[in-house]
MMTF fields as JSON, N, C-alpha, C and O atoms, coordinates in Angstrom:
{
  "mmtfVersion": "1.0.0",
  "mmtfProducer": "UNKNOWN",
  "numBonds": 415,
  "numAtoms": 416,
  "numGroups": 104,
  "numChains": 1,
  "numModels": 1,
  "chainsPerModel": [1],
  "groupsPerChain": [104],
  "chainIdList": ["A"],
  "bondAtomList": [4, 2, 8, 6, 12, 10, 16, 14, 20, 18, 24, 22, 28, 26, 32, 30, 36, 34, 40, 38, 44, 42, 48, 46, 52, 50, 56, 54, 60, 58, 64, 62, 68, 66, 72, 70, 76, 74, 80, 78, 84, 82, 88, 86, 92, 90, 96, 94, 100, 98, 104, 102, 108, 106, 112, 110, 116, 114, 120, 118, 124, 122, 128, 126, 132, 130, 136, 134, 140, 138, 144, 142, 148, 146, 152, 150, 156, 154, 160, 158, 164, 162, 168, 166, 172, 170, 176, 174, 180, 178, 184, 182, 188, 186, 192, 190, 196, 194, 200, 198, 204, 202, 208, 206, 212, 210, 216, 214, 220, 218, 224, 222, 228, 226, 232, 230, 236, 234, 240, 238, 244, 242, 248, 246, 252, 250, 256, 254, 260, 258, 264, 262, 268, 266, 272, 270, 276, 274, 280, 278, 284, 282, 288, 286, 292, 290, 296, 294, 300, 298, 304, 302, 308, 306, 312, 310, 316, 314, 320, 318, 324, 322, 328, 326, 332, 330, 336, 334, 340, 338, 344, 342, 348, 346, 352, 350, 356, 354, 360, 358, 364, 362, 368, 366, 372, 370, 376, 374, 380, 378, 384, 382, 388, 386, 392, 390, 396, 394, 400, 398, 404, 402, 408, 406, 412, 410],
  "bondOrderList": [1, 1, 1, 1, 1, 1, 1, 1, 1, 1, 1, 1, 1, 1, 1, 1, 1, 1, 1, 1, 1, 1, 1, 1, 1, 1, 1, 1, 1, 1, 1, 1, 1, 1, 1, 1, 1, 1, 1, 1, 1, 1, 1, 1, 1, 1, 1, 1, 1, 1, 1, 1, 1, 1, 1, 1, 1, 1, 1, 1, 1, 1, 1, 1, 1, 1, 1, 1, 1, 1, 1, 1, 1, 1, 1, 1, 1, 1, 1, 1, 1, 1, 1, 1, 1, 1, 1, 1, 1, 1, 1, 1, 1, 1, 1, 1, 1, 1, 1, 1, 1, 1, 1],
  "groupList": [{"groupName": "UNK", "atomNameList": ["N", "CA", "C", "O"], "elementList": ["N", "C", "C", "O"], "formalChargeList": [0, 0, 0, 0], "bondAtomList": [1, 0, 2, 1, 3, 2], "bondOrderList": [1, 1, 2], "singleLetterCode": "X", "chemCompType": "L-PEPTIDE LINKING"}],
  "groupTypeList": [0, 0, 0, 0, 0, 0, 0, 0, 0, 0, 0, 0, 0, 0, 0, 0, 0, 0, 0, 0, 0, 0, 0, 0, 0, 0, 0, 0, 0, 0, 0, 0, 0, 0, 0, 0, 0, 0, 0, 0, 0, 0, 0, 0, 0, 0, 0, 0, 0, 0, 0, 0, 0, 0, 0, 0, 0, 0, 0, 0, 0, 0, 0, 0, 0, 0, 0, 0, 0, 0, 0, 0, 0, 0, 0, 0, 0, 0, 0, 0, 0, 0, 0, 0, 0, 0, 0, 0, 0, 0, 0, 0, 0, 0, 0, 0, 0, 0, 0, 0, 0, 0, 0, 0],
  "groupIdList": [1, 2, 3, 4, 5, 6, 7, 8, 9, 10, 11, 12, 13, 14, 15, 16, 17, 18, 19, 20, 21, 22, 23, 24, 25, 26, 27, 28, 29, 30, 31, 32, 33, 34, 35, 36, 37, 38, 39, 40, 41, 42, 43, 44, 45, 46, 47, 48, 49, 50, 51, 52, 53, 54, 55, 56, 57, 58, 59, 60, 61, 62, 63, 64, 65, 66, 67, 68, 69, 70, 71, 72, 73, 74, 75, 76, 77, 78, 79, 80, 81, 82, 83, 84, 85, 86, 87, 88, 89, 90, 91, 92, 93, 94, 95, 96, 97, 98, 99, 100, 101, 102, 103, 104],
  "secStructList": [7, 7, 7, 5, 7, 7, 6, 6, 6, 2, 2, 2, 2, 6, 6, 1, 7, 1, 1, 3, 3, 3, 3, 3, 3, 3, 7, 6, 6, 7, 2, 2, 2, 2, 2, 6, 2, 2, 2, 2, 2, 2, 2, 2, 2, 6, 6, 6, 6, 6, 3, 3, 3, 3, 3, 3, 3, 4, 4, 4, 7, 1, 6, 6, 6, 6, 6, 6, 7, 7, 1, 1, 1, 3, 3, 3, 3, 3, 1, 1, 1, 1, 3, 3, 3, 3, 3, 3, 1, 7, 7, 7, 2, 2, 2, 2, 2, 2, 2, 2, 2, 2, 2, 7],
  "xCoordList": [-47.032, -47.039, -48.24, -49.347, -48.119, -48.93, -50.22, -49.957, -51.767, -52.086, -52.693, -53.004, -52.833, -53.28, -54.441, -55.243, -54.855, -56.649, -56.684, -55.706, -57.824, -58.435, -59.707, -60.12, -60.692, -62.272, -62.543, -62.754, -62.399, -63.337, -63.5, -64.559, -62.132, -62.207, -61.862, -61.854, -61.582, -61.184, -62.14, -61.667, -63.89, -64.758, -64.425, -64.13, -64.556, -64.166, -63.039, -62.934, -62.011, -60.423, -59.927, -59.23, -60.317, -60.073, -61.439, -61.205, -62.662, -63.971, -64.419, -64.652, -64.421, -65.209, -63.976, -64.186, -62.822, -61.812, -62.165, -62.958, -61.884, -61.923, -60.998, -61.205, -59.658, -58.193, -57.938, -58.506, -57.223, -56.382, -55.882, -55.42, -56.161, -55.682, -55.175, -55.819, -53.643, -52.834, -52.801, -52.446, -53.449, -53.307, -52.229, -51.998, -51.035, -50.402, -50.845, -51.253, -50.936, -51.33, -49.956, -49.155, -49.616, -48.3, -48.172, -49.226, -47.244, -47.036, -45.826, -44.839, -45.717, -44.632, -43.322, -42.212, -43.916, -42.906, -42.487, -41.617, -42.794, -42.437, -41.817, -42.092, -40.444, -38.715, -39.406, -39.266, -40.048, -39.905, -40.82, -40.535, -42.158, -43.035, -42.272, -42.584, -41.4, -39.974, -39.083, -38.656, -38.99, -38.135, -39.004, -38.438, -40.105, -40.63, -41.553, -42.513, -41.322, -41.735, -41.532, -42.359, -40.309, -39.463, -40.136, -40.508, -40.517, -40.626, -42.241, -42.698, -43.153, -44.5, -44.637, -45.439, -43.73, -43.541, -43.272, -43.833, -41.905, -41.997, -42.964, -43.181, -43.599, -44.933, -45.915, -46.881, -45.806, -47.131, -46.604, -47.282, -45.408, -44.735, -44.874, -45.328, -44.599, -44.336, -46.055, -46.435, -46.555, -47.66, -49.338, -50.369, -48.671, -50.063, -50.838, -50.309, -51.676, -52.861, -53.319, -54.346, -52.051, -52.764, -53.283, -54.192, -52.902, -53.465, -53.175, -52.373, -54.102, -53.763, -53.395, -53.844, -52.463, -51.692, -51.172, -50.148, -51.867, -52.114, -51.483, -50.483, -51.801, -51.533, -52.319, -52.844, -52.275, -53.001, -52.49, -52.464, -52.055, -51.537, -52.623, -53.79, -52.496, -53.496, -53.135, -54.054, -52.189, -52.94, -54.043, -54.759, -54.325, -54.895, -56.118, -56.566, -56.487, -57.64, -58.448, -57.914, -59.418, -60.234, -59.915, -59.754, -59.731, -59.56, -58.412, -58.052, -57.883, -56.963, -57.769, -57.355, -58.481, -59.784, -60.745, -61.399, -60.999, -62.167, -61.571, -62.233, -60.039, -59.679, -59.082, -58.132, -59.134, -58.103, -56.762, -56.183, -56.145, -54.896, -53.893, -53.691, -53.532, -52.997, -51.008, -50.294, -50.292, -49.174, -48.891, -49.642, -47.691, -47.886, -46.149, -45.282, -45.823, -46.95, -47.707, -47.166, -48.514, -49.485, -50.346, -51.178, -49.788, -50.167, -51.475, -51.543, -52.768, -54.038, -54.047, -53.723, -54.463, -54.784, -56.304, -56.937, -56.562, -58.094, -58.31, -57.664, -58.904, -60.026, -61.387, -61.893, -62.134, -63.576, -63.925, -64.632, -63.164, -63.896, -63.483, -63.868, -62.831, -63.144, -61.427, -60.723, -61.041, -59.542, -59.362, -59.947, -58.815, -57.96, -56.645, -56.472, -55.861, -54.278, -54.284, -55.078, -52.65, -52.131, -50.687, -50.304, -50.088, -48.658, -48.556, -48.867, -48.114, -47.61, -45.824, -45.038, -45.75, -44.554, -43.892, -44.279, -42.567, -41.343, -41.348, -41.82, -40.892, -40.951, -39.833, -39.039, -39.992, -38.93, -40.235, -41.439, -39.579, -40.624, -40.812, -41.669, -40.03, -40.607, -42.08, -43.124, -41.87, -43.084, -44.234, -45.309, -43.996, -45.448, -45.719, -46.918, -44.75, -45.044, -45.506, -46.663, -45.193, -45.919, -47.246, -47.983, -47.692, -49.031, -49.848, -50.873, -49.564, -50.224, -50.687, -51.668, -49.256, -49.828, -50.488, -51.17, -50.518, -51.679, -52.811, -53.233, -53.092, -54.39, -54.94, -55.965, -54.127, -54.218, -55.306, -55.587],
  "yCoordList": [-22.025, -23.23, -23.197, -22.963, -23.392, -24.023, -24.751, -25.63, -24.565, -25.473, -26.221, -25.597, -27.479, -28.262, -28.3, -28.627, -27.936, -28.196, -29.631, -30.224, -29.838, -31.069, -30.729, -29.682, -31.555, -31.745, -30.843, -29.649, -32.227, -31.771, -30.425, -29.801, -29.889, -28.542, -26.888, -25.926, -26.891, -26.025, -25.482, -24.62, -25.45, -24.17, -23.692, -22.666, -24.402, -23.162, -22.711, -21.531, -23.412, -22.434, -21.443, -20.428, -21.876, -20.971, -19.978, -18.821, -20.415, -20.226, -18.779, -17.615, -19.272, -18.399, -17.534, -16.948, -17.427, -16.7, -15.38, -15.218, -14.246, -13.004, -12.403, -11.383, -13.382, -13.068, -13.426, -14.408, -12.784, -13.477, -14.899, -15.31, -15.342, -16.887, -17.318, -17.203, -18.042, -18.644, -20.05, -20.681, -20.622, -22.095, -22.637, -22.168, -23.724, -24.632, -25.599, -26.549, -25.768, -27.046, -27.604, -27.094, -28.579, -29.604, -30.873, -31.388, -31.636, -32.986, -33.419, -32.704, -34.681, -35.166, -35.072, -34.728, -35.617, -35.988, -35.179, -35.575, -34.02, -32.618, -31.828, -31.188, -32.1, -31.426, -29.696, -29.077, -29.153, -27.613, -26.978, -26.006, -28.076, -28.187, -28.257, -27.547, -28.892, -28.999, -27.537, -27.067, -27.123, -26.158, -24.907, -24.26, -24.634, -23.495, -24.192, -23.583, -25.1, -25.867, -24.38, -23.739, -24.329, -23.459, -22.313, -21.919, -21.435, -19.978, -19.793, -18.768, -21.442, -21.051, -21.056, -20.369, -21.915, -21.811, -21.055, -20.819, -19.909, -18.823, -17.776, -17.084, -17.549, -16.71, -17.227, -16.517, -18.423, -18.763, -17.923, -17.019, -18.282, -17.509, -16.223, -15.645, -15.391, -13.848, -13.357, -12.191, -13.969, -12.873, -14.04, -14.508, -14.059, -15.109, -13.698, -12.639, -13.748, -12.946, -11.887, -11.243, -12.071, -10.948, -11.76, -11.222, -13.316, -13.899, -15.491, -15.925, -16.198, -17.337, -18.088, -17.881, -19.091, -20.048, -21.153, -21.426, -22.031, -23.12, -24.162, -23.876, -25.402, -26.165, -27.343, -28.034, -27.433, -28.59, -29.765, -29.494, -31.044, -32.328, -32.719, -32.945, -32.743, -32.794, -34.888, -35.62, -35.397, -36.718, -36.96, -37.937, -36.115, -36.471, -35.444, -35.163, -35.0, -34.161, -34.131, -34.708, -33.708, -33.239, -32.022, -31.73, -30.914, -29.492, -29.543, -28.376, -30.112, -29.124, -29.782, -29.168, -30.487, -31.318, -30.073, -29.747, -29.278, -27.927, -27.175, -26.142, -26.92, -25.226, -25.536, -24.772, -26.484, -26.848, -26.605, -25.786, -27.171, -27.216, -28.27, -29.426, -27.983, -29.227, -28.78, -29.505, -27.866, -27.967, -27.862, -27.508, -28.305, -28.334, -27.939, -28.45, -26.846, -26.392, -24.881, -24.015, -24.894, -23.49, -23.302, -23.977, -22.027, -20.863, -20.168, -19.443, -20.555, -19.363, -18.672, -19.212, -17.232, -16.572, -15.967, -15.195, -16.526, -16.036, -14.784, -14.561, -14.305, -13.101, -12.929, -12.723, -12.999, -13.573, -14.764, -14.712, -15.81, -16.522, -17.049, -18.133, -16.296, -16.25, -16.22, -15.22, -17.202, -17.214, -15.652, -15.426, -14.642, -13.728, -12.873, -11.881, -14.12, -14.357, -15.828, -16.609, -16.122, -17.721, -17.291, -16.533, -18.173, -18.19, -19.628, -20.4, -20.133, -21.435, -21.555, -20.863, -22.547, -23.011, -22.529, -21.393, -23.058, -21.885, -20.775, -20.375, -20.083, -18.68, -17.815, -18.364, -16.973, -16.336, -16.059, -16.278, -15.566, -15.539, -14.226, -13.77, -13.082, -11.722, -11.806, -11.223, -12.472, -12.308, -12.767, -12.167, -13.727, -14.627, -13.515, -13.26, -12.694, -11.736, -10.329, -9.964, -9.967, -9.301, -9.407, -8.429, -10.569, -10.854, -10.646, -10.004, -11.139, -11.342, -9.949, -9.573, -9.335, -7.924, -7.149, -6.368, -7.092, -6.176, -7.047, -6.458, -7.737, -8.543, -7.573, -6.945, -7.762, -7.142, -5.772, -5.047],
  "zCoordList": [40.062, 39.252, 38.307, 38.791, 37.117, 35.986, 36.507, 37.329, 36.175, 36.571, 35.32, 34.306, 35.43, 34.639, 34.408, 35.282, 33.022, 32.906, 31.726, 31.271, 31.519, 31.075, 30.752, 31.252, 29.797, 29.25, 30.938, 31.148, 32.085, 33.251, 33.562, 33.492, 33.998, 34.485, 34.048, 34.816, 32.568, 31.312, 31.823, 32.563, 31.913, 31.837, 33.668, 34.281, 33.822, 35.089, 35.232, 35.566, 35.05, 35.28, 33.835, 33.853, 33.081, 31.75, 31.294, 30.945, 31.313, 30.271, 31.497, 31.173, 32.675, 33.981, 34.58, 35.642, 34.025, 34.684, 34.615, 33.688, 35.272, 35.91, 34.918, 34.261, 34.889, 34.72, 33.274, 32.795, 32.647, 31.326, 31.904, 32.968, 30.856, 30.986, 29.933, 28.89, 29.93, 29.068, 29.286, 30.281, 27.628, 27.803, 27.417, 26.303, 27.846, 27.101, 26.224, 26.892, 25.251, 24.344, 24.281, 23.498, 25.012, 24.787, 24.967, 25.341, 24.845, 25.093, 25.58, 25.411, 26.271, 26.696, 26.016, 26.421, 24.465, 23.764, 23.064, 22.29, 23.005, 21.891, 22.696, 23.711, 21.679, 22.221, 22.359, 23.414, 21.299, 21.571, 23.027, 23.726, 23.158, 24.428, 25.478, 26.434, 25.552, 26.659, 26.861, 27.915, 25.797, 25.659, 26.365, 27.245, 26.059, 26.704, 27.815, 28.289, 28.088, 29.957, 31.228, 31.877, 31.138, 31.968, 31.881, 32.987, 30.737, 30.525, 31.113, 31.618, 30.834, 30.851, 32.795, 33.428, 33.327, 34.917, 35.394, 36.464, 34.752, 35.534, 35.418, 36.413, 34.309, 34.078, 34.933, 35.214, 35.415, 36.55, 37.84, 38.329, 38.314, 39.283, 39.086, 40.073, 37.958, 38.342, 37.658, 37.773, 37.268, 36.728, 37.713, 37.23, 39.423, 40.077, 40.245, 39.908, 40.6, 40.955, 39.465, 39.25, 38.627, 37.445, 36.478, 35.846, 36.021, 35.043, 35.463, 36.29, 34.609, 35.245, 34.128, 33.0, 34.461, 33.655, 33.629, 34.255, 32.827, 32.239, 31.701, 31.042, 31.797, 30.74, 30.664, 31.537, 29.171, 28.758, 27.958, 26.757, 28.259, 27.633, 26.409, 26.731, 25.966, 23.965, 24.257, 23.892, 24.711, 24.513, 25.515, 25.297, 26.732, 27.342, 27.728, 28.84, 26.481, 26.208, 25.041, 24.094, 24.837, 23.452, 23.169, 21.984, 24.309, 23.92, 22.938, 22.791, 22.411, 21.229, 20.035, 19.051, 19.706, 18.591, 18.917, 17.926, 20.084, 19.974, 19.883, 19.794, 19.82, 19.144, 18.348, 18.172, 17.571, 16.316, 16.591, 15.878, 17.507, 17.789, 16.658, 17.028, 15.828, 15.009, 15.318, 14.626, 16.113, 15.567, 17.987, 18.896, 17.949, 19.187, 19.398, 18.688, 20.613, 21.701, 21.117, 20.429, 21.417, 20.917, 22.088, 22.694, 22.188, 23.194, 22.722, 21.729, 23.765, 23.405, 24.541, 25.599, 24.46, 25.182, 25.303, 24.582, 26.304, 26.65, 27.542, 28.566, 27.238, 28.102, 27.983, 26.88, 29.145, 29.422, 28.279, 27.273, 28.834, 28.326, 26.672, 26.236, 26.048, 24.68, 23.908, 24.044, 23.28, 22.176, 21.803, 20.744, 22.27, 21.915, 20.995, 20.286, 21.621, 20.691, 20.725, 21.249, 19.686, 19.883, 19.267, 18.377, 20.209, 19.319, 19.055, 19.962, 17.798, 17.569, 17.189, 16.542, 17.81, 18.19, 19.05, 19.326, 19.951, 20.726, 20.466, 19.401, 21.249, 21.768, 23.004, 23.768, 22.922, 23.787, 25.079, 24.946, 26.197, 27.371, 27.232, 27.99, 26.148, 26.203, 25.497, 25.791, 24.758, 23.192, 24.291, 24.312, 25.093, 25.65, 26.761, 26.878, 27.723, 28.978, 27.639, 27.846, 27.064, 26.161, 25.853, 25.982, 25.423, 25.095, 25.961, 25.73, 27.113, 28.685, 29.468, 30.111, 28.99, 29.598, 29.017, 29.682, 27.533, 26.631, 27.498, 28.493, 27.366, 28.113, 29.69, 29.953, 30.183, 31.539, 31.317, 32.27]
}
């Protein structure tokens, strides 16, 4: 399962990770955020112990106001710490397990 970060706990589950880490930037109300719901859950399921993965609700954060998140859902990918890749908008779950594993 996805875990949820927020202001509070982003530096330790994303900033201090070991692991590639994929953030969700999404919202309730955004049909395409819905649409890749599913794809970003099973990547928590099949890729646990190699990377960790995320999500983050933008009404109920500042982090997308600190990475300039303006189009939603948008995918960052971190390693040590640091924005890597991003995909903006929907996506297929090859393009996002692609990204993840160059990371690895």
């Amino acid at each position: 399962m996805a875990l949820n970060v927020n202001d509070a706990n982003f530096n330790d589950i994303v900033k201090k990770s070991d692991k590639p880490v994929l953030v969700d930037f999404w919202a309730a109300w955004c049909g395409p955020c819905r649409m890749i719901a599913p794809i970003v859950e099973e990547l928590a399921t099949e890729m646990e112990g190699k990377a960790v993965i995320t999500k983050c609700d933008v009404d109920a954060s500042n982090l997308a106001a600190e990475y300039g998140i303006r189009n939603i859902p948008t995918l960052l990918f971190f390693k040590n710490g640091e924005v890597v890749d991003k995909i903006v908008g929907a996506t297929s779950k090859t393009v996002i397990a692609e990204k993840l594993n160059a990371l690895l």
